[in-house]
C-alpha positions in Angstrom: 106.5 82.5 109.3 104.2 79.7 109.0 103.1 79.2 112.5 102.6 83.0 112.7 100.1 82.5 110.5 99.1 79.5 111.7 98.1 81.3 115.3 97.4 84.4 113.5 94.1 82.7 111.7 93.3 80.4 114.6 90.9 83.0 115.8 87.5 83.2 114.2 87.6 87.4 114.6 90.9 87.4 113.5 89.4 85.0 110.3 87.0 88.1 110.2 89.2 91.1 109.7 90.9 88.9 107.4 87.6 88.6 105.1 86.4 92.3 105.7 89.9 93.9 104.2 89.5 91.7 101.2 87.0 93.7 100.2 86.9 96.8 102.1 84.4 99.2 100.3 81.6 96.5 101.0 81.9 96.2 104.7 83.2 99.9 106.0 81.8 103.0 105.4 84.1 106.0 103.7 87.1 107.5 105.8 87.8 110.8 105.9 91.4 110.2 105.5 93.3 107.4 103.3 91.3 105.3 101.0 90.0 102.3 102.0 91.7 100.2 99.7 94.9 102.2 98.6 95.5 102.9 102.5 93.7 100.7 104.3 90.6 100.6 106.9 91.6 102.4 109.8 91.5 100.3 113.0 88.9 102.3 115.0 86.1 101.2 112.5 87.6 97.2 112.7 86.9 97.8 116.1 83.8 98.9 115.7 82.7 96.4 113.3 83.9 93.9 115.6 81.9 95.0 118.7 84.8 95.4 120.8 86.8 98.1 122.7 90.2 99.3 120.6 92.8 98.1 122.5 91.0 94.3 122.0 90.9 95.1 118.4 94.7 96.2 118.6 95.6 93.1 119.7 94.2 91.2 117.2 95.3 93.5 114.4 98.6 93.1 115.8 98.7 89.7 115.7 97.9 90.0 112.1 100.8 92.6 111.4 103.3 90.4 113.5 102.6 87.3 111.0 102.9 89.6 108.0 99.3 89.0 107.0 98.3 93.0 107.0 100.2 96.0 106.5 99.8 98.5 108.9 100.2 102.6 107.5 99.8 105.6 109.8 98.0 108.2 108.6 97.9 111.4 110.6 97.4 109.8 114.6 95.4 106.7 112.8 96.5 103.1 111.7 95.7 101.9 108.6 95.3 98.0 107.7 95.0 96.3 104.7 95.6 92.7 103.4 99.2 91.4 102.2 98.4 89.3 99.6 101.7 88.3 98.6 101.7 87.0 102.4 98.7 85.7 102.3 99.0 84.0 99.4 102.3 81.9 101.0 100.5 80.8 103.6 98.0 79.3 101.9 100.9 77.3 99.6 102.6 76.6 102.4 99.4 75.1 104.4 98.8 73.1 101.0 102.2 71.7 100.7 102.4 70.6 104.1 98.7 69.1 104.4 
């Protein structure tokens, strides 16, 4: 698990989605479907925000799913992401105990 993480948040855009989702009402705009924190952001505007094409931002979001840092939800034909904290939360104790 940790070096999931590890490579997971070696990327600065990866850092980025990270950041975003932890509060995601003040860097995406309302979804018509699933709410933004309940549900998550859906990955077409993380692509967006990011500048880059959705299949780049899939394979950064996946990544992040893989090392259990978001939790993906489908909503209709969409993927939803948000933060696991509890995850998140390890890998920083984890980091800690082993600097």
């Amino acid at each position: 698990m940790m070096i999931d993480g590890l490579k997971a948040i070696s990327n600065e855009r990866r850092l980025e989605i990270l950041a975003w989702l932890k509060d995601p009402r003040a860097h995406f705009r309302e979804q018509m479907w699933g709410d933004l924190v309940d549900d998550g952001v859906c990955g077409l505007f993380i692509a967006e925000k990011l500048g880059v094409s959705q299949p780049t931002a899939s394979q950064h979001l996946n990544l992040l799913v893989n090392a259990n840092l978001l939790i993906p939800k489908r909503i209709k034909q969409w993927t939803f992401y948000r933060r696991n904290e509890e995850a998140i939360g390890h890998l920083k104790r984890a980091i800690a105990d082993d600097l």
